[in-house]
C-alpha positions in Angstrom: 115.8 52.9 86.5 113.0 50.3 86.6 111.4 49.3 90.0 112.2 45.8 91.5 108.9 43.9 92.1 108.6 42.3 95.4 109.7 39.0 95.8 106.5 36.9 96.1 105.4 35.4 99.4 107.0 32.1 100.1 103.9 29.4 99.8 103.5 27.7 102.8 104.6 24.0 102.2 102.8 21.2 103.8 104.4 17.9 104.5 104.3 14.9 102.4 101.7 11.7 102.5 102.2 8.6 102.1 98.6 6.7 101.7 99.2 3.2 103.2 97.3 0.1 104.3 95.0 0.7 107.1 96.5 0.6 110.3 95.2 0.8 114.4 97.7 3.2 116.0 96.9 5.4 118.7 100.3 6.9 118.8 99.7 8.9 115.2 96.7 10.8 116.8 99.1 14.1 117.3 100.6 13.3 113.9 97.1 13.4 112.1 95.7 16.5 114.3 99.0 18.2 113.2 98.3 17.4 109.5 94.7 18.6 109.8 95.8 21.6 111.1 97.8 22.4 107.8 94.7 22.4 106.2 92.5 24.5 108.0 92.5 26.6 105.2 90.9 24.1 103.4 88.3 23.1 106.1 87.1 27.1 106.3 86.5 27.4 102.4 84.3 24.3 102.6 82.2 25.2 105.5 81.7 28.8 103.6 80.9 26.6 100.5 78.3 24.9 102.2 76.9 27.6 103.6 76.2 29.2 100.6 75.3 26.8 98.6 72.4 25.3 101.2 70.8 28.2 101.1 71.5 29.9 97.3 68.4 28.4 95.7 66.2 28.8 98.1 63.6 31.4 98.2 63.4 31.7 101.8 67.6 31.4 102.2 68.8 31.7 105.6 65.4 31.6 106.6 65.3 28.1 106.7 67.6 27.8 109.9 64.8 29.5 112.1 61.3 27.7 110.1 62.7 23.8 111.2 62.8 24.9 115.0 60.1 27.3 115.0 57.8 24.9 113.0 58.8 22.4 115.6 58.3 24.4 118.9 55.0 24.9 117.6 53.9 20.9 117.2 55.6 20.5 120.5 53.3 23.6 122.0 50.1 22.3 120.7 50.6 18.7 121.8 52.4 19.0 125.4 50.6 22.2 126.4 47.2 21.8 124.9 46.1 18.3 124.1 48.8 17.0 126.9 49.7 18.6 129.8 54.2 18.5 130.1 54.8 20.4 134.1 57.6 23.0 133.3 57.1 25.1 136.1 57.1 28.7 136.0 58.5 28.6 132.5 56.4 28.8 129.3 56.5 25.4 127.2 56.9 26.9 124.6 60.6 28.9 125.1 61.3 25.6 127.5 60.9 23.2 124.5 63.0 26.1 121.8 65.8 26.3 124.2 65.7 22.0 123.7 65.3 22.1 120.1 68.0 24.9 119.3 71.3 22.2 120.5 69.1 18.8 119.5 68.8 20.3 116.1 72.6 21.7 115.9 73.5 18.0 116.3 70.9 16.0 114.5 71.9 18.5 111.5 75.5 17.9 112.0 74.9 14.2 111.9 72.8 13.5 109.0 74.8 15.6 106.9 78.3 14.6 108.1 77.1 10.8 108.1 76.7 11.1 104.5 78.9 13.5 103.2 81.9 10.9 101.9 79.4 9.0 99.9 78.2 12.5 98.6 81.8 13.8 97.5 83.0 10.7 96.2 84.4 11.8 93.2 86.6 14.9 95.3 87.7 12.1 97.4 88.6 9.7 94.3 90.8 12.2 92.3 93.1 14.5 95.4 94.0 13.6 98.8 93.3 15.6 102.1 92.5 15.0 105.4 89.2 13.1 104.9 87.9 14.1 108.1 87.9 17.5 106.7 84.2 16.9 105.1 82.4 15.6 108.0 83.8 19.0 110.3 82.3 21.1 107.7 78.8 20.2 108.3 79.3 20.2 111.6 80.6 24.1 111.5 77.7 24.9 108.9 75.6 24.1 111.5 76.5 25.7 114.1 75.9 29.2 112.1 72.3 27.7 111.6 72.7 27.6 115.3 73.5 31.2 115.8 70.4 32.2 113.3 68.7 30.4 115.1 69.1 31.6 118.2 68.1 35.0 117.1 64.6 33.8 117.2 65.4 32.4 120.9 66.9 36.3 121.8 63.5 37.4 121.1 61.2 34.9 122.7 63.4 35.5 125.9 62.4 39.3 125.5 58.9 39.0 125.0 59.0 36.5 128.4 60.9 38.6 130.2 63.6 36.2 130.8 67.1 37.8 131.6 70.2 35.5 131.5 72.2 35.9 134.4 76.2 35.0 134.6 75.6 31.4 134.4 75.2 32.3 130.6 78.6 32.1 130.2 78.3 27.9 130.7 77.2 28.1 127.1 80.2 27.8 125.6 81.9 24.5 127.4 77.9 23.6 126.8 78.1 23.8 123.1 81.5 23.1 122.6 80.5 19.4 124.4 77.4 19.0 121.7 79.8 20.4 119.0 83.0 17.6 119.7 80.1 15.0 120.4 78.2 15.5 117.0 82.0 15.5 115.5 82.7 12.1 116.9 79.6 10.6 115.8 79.3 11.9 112.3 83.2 10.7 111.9 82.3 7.3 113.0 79.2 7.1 110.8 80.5 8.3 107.9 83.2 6.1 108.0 81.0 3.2 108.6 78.6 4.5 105.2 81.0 3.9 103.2 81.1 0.4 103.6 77.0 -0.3 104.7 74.9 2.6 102.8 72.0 1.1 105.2 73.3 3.6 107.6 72.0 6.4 105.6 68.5 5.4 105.6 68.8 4.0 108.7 69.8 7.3 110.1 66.4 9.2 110.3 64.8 6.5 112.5 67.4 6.5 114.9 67.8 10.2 115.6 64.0 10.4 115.9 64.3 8.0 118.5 67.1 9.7 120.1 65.6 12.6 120.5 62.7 11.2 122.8 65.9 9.6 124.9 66.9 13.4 125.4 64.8 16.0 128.1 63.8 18.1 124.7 60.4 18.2 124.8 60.2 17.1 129.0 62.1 18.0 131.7 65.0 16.2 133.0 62.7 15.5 136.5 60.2 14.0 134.3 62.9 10.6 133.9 62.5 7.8 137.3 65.2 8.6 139.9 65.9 4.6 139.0 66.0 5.6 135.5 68.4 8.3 135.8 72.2 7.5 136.0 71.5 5.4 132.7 69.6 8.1 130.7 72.5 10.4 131.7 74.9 8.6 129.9 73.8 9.6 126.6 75.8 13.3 126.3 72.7 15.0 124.7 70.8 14.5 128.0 73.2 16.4 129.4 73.9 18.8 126.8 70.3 20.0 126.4 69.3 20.0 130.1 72.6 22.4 131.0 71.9 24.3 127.9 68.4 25.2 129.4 69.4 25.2 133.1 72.0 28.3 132.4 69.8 30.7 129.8 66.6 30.3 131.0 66.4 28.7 134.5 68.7 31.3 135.3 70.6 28.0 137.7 74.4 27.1 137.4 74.8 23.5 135.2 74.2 20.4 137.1 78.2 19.2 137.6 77.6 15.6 137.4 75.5 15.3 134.1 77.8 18.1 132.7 81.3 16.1 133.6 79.9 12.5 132.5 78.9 14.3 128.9 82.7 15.8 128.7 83.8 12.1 129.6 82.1 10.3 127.8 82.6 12.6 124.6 86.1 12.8 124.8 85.6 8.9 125.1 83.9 8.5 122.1 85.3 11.6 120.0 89.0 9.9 120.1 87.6 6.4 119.1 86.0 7.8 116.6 88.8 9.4 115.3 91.1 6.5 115.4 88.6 4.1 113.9 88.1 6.9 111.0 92.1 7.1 110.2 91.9 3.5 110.4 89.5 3.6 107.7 90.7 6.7 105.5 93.2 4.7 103.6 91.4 2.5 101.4 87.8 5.1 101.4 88.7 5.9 97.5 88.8 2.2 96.5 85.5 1.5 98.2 83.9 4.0 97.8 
């Protein structure tokens, strides 16, 4: 008597779209996060994709993720500790300005590539549908493993300092989590906005240079006029990097106020950004 092969797995169905004219409604925010979660099959495959394929080519590979910070740190060094003098205390410049660099560059990284990623892939989005915010998300979980390579080099700068994390190490994770939603939100509503005005591409460089001077990475928070400082605390970077630094290295719990206004403001800006990019998804392919 011959065996009776196993019925095959039922495929997991996913529920119809309908692509329709762009419209403004809040109310299909749960709607459009439940559809996205269909696909987070999807959404993993691609940030494994471009993971590997950033690095296949390259003689260096993985590499590359601790040379741009590294190489940076040691600029920074040279001109704030040698030809300039930046007060940092007790702590070395050099691990004070890594420990700014590691999160600036997670979300610098996350927005040039996200920004540009529809115009990139237009032909994927031209011929099948999916969740278009699927594409800038990717770059935004590729970086974050550049992040953890990263931070390797960071591990090891802290041992040869002598710096010991205490428990306010566990504040990293709201920390990053805050950069990670906020670089989300941004590189949604840029890349939205590229499809229409490719100026925002080249435009992009320029602006994140200059944002990272409006951020406490290469100077301490202290350094910014007491008159200065409830606007500078509005951008959720400022906040971002200086907690980052406060919990692993200055061994001090995060400062509540910058922390909370950076959570605010994010969630702010990360559901805007959302709703104008679902405004926008509907007609990307005949644009773009």
């Amino acid at each position: 008597m011959s065996a009776v092969a196993p019925a095959a797995a039922p495929e997991r169905l996913r529920a119809a779209k309908t692509i329709g004219p762009p419209s403004f409604s809040p109310t299909r925010i749960a709607g459009d996060l439940k559809r996205l979660a269909q696909y987070t099959d999807l959404l993993l495959t691609l940030t494994h994709h471009r993971i590997r394929v950033r690095y296949k080519q390259s003689s260096l590979g993985i590499l590359w993720a601790i040379l741009q910070p590294l190489a940076l740190m040691v600029i920074y060094t040279v001109i704030f500790s040698v030809v300039t003098r930046v007060q940092t205390g007790r702590t070395p410049y050099a691990i004070f300005v890594f420990t700014g660099l590691l999160p600036w560059t997670f979300f610098s990284s996350s927005v040039t590539a996200g920004a540009n990623c529809l115009v990139t892939h237009s032909q994927l989005i031209t011929k099948v549908w999916f969740p278009r915010e699927i594409l800038p998300l990717t770059y935004v979980f590729s970086a974050g493993f550049d992040l953890m390579i990263a931070a390797l080099v960071l591990a090891a700068m802290m041992l040869y300092y002598r710096i010991a994390p205490g428990p306010e190490v566990m504040w990293l994770l709201p920390i990053m989590l805050i950069a990670a939603l906020f670089a989300a939100a941004v590189a949604l509503a840029l890349s939205a906005t590229q499809v229409w005005f490719r100026d925002i591409g080249l435009a992009l460089p320029l602006a994140l240079q200059v944002w990272m001077f409006a951020c406490p990475v290469v100077y301490p928070l202290t350094s910014v006029p007491l008159r200065f400082r409830a606007l500078y605390i509005l951008n959720p970077m400022a906040g971002v990097i200086e907690n980052f630094r406060r919990v692993l290295i200055g061994g001090q719990s995060p400062d509540m106020a910058s922390l909370a206004s950076a959570a605010a403001i994010t969630l702010v800006v990360l559901m805007a950004a959302y709703l104008y990019f679902k405004n926008r998804e509907a007609i990307m392919a005949d644009v773009i």
